[in-house]
C-alpha positions in Angstrom: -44.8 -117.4 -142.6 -48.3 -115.4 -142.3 -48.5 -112.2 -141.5 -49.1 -112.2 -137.5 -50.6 -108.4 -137.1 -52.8 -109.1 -140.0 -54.3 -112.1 -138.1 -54.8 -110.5 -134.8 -56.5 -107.4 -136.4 -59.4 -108.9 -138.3 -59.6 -111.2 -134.8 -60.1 -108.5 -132.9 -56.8 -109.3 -130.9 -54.9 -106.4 -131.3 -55.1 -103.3 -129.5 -51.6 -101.7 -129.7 -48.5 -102.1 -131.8 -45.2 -101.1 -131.8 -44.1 -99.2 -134.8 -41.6 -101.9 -137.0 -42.9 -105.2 -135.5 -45.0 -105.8 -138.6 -42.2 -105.5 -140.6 -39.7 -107.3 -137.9 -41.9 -110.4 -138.4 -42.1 -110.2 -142.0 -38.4 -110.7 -142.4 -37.9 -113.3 -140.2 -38.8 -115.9 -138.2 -39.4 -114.0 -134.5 -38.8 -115.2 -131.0 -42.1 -113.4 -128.8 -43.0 -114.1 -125.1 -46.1 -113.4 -122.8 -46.0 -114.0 -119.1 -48.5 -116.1 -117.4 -48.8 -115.7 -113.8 -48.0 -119.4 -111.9 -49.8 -118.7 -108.8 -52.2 -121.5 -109.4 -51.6 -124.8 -110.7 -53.8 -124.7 -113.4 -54.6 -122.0 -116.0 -58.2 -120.3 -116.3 -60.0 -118.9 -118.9 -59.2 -115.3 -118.6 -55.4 -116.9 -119.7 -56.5 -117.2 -122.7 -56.9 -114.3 -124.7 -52.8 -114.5 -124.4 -52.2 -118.3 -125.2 -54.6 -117.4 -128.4 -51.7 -115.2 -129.4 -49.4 -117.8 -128.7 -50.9 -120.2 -130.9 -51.3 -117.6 -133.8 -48.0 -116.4 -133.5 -46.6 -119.9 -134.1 -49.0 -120.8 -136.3 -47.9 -118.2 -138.4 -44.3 -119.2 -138.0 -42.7 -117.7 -135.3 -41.5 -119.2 -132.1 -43.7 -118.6 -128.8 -42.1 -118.2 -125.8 -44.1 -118.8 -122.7 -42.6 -116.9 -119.4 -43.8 -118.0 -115.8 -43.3 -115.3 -113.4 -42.7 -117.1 -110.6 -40.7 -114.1 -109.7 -43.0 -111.3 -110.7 -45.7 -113.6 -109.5 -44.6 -112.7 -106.0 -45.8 -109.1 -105.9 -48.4 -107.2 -107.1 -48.3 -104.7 -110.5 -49.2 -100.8 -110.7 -52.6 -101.3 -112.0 -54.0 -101.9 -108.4 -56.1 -104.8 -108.9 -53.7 -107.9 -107.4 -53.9 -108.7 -104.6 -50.8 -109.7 -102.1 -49.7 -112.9 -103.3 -48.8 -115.5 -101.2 -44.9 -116.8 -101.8 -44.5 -120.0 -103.0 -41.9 -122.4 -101.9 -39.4 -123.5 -104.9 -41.5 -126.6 -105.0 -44.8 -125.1 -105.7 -43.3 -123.4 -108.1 -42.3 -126.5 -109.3 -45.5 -128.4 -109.3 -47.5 -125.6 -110.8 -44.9 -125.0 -113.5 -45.5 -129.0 -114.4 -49.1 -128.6 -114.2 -49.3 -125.4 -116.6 -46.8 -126.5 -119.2 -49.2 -129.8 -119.9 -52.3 -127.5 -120.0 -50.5 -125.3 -122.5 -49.0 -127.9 -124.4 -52.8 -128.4 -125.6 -52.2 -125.2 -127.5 -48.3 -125.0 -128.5 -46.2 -127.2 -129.9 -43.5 -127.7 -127.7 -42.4 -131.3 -128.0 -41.5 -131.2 -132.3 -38.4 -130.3 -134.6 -40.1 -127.6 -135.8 -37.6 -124.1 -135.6 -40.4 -122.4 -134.1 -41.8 -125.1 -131.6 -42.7 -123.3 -128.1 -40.2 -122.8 -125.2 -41.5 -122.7 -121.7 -39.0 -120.9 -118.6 -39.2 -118.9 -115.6 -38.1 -116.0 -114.5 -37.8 -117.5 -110.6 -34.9 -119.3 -112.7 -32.8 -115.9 -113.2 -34.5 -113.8 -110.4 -33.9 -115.6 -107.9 -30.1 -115.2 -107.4 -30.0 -111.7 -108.6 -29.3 -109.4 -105.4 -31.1 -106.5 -104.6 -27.7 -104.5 -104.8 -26.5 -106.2 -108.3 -30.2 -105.1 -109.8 -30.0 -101.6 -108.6 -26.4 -101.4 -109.7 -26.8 -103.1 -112.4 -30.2 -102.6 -114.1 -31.9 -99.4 -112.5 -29.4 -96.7 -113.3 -30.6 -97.2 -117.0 -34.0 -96.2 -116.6 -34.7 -92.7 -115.0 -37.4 -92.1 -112.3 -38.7 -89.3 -114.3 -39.4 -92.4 -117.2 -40.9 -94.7 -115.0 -43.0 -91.8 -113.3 -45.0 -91.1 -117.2 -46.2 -94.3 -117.8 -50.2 -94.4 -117.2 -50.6 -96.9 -114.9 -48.3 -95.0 -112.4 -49.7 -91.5 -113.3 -53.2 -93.0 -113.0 -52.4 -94.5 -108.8 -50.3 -91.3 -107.7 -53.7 -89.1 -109.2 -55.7 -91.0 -107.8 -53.8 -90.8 -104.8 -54.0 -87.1 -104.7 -58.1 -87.1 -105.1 -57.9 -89.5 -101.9 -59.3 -92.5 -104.0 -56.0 -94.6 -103.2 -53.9 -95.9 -100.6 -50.8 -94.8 -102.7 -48.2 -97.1 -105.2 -45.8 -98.8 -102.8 -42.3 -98.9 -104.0 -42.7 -102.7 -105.0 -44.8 -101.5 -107.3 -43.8 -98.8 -108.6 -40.6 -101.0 -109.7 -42.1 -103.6 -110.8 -41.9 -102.2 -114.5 -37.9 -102.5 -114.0 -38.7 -106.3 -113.2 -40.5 -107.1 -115.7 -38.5 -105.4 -118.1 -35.4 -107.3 -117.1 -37.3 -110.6 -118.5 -37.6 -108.4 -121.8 -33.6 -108.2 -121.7 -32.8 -111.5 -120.2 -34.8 -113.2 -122.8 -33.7 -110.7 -125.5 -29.4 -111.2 -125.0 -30.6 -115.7 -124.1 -33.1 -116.5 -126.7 -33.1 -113.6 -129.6 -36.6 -112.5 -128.3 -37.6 -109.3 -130.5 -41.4 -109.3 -128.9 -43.2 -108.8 -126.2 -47.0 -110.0 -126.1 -49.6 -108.8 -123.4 -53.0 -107.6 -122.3 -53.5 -103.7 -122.9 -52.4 -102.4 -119.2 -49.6 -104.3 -119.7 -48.5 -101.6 -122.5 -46.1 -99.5 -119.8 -44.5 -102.6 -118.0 -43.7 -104.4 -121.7 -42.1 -100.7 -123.3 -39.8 -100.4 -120.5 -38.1 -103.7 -121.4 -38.1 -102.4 -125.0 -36.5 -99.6 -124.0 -34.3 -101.2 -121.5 -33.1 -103.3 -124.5 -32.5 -100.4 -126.4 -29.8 -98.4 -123.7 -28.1 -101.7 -122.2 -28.0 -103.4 -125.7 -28.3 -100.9 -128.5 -30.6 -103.6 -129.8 -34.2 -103.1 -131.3 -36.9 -105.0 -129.3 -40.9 -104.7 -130.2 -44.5 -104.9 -128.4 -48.3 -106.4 -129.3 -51.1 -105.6 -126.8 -54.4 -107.5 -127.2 -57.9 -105.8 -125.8 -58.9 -106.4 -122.6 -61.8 -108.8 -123.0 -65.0 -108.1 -121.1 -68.5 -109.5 -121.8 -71.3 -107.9 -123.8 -73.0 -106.7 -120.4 -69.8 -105.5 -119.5 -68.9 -108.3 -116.9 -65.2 -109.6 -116.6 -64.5 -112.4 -119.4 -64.2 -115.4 -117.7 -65.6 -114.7 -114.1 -69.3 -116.4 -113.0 -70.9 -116.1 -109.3 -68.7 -118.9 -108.2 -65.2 -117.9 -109.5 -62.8 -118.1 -112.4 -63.9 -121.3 -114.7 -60.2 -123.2 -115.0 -59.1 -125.4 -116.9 -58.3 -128.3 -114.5 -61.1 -130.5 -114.6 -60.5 -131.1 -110.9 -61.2 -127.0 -110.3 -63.8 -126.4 -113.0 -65.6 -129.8 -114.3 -65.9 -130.4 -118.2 -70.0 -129.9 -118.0 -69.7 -126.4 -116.0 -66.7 -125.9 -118.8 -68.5 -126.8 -121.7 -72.0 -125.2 -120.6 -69.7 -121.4 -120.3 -69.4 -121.2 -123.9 -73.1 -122.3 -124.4 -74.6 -119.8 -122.5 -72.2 -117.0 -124.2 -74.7 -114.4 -125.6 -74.8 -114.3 -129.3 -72.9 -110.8 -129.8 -70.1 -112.3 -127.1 -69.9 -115.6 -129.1 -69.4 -114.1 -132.6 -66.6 -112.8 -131.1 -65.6 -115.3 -129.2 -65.8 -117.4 -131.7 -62.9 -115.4 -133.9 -60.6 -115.3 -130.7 -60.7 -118.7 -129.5 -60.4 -121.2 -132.1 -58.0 -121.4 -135.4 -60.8 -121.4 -137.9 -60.3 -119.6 -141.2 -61.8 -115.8 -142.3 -63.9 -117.5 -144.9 -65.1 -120.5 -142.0 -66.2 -118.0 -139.0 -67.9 -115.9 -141.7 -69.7 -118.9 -142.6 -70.7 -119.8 -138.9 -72.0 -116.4 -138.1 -74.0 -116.2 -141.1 -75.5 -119.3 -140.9 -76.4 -118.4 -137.2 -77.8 -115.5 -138.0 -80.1 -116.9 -139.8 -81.3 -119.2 -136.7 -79.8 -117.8 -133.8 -82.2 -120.0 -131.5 -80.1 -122.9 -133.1 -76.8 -121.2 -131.1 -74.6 -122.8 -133.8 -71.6 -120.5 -132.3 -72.0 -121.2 -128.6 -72.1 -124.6 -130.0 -69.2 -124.9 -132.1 -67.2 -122.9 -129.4 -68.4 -125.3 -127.0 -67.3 -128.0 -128.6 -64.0 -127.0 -130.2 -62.7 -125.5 -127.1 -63.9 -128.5 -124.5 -62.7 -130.6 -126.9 -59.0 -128.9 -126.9 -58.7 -128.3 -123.0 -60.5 -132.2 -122.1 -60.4 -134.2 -124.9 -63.4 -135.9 -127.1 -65.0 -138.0 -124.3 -65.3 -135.8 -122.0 -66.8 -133.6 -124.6 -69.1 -136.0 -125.6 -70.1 -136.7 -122.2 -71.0 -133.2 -121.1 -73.6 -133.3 -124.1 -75.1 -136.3 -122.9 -75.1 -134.9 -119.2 -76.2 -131.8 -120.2 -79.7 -133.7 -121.6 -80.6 -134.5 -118.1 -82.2 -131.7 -117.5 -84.7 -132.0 -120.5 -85.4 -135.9 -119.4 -83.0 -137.3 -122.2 -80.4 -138.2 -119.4 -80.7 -142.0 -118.7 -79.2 -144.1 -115.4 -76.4 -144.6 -117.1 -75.6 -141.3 -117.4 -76.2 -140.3 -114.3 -73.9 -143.0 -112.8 -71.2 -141.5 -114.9 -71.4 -138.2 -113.5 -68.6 -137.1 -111.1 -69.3 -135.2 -108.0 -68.4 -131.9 -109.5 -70.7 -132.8 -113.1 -73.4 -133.6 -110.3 -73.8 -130.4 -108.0 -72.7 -128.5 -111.3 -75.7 -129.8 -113.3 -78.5 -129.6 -110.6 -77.6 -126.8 -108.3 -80.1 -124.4 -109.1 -82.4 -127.1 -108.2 -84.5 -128.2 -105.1 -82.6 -130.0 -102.1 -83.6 -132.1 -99.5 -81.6 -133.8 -96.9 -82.0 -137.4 -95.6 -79.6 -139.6 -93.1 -77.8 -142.9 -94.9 -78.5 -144.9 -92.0 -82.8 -144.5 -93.0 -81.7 -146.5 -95.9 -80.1 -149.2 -94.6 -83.5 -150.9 -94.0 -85.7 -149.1 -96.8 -87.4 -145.9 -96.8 -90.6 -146.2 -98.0 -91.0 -143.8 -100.8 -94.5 -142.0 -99.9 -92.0 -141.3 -96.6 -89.2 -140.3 -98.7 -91.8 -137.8 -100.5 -93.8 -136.6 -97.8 -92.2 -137.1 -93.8 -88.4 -137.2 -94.5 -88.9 -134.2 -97.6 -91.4 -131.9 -97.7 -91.3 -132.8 -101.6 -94.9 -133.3 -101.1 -97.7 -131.8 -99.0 -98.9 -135.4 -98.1 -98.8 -139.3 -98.8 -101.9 -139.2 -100.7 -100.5 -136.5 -102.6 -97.5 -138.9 -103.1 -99.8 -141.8 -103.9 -101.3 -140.4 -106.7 -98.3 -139.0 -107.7 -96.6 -142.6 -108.5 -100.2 -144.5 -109.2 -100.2 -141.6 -112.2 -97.2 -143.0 -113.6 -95.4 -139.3 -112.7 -92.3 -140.8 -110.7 -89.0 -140.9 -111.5 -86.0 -142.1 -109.1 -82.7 -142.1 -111.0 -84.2 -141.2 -114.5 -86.1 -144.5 -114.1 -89.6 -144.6 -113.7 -90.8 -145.6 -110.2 -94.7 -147.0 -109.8 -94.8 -149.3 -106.6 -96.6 -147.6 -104.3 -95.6 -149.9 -101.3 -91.8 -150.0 -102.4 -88.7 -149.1 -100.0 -86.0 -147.1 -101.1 -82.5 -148.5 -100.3 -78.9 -147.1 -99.9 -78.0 -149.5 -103.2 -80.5 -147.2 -105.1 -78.0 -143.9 -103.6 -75.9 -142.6 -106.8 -72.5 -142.3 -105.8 -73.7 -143.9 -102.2 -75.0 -140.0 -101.5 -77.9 -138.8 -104.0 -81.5 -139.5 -105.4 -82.6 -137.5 -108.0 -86.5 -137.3 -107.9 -88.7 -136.0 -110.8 -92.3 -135.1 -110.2 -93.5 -135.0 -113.2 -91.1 -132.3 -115.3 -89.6 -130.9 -112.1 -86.4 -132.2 -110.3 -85.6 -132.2 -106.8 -82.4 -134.0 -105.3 -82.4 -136.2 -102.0 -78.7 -135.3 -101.1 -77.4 -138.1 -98.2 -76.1 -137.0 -94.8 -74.0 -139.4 -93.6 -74.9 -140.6 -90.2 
């Protein structure tokens, strides 16, 4: 075994830890959990931060432990920020369940013969039949109100409260700590789990199950937080205008995916590059030097980019947002673009220029100085257009396009629904309405 704490610290991964757990985890090989909310069917990137310390924990030779709450899942936590969650039929909870274990078994081991390979379960599994009278009885008499009432995240809603910046903590809420700290226990007296993992805010929620342990038990039980991560300009980790970036390629395509960690800013990516991949002290220390020394060379992004797209989509999809993302600097050829999916499509040109045509003007031919200056307003004119494609400056599909007197048809259509047009260095798209 490594030593865990030592690993998240120079990572920048740890933000809290229980006094002991170093300690606990040098003696012996640890059971630790995080809880992922199953909500979704796929995991996003703000997820993460928490399957990183996953990975590290069993790559330093402990046994990870990953907890779906599709219990807890159901109702929102103290810190304010959820938002009512829909409640999902045992199926759902099924399907997403499927759906999340294969996107994590990318990260854990799950499947070996290894002592420490991952576990996946849920706590819908134990909830579920546990009646509201049984809990009470059963689990709240050990924790006081007067407990539950000092931890931050409740002091921080009930003040807030008072100032009139809040609607108030509704009881859900406020009990949602005994919820979650049941899992602590139920995993503690099912699977020997010592350790909680988490985000920061979750510091409350996991030391109630600790403590929990402790009266109902008399057992020792331990807790890791990890920073909240936020970007460089202080934006949320993980969000863009358009939403979270997931890691279903269905949701979030393997360009868009792959073009997030090149466009990390270069103080972001030299810590990004220490959180999300397994490289050594002596490798990142490498990387960032040898970036600093070109930084317009963006050898992190890069090697972020592809180490991570890699992981979450595999090597040909890698490859193939490379090679897409050259379109935009003319290196793209037909074949590429034919390739493209829908979702690679609008991701790589929608910042730019569209213009709408109906199919049924191609069934007969359009006749390009139309399709450049009556059907688009591409161009002011068809002598503007003339020139345009007797100057050689035409492209239709990456192809160069010179007959002035040539139709354009619907076997020409990418995907039967797109042109993409370049006027010399510029790009416009001829998106298809259907008619």
């Amino acid at each position: 075994m490594t030593n865990f704490i030592q690993e998240l610290t120079w990572r920048g991964m740890l933000h809290n830890v229980m006094p002991g757990t170093e300690d606990q985890l040098n003696q012996e090989l640890t059971t630790a959990y995080l809880g992922i909310d199953p909500t979704a069917d796929s995991l996003h990137i703000g997820h993460l931060v928490g399957i990183m310390m996953l990975k590290h924990l069993q790559n330093a030779g402990h046994k990870p432990v990953a907890l779906l709450g599709g219990a807890t899942g159901m109702i929102g936590d103290p810190s304010g920020k959820s938002q009512e969650r829909n409640l999902l039929s045992e199926q759902e909870l099924r399907y997403n369940q499927e759906a999340i274990r294969k996107q994590l078994s990318k990260f854990l081991d799950f499947d070996s013969d290894a002592p420490n390979k991952a576990i996946l379960v849920n706590n819908y599994d134990w909830m579920s039949t546990f009646s509201f009278l049984d809990f009470i009885r059963d689990i709240g008499k050990h924790i006081t109100v007067n407990y539950m009432m000092a931890k931050d995240s409740v002091k921080k809603r009930i003040a807030s409260e008072e100032e009139g910046g809040a609607e108030g903590m509704s009881f859900t809420e406020f009990t949602y700590q005994l919820v979650q700290g049941y899992d602590f226990l139920h995993l503690y007296k099912t699977h020997g789990c010592k350790l909680q993992l988490g985000g920061s805010d979750q510091w409350g929620n996991i030391t109630t199950g600790t403590e929990m342990i402790r009266r109902m038990e008399g057992g020792k039980a331990y807790a890791v937080t990890c920073p909240l991560l936020t970007k460089s300009d202080g934006g949320k980790f993980g969000k863009t205008e358009k939403g979270n970036i997931w890691l279903d390629a269905e949701k979030t395509s393997p360009y868009t995916f792959y073009q997030f960690w090149i466009n990390a800013d270069d103080k972001d990516a030299e810590r990004f590059i220490k959180i999300f991949t397994t490289f050594t002290h002596e490798h990142i220390a490498e990387l960032i030097a040898k970036h600093a020394e070109a930084p317009h060379f963006r050898l992190l992004q890069k090697t972020l980019a592809q180490e991570l797209t890699t992981l979450v989509h595999g090597e040909e999809r890698f490859n193939f947002a490379i090679e897409a993302s050259q379109i935009l600097f003319g290196k793209g050829t037909k074949e590429t673009l034919e390739k493209l999916s829908d979702a690679d499509f609008n991701a790589i040109f929608a910042d730019v220029p569209q213009y709408q045509v109906e199919k049924s003007k191609f069934d007969a031919g359009v006749p390009v100085l139309d399709l450049l200056a009556v059907e688009t307003d591409m161009l002011k004119s068809k002598a503007e257009a003339r020139r345009l494609v007797q100057g050689n400056g035409l492209s239709i599909n990456q192809e160069k396009y010179s007959n002035v007197e040539g139709l354009i048809t619907k076997d020409q259509l990418l995907n039967g629904k797109y042109l993409l047009i370049k006027n010399g260095k510029k790009y416009s798209v001829i998106t298809i309405l259907e008619s």
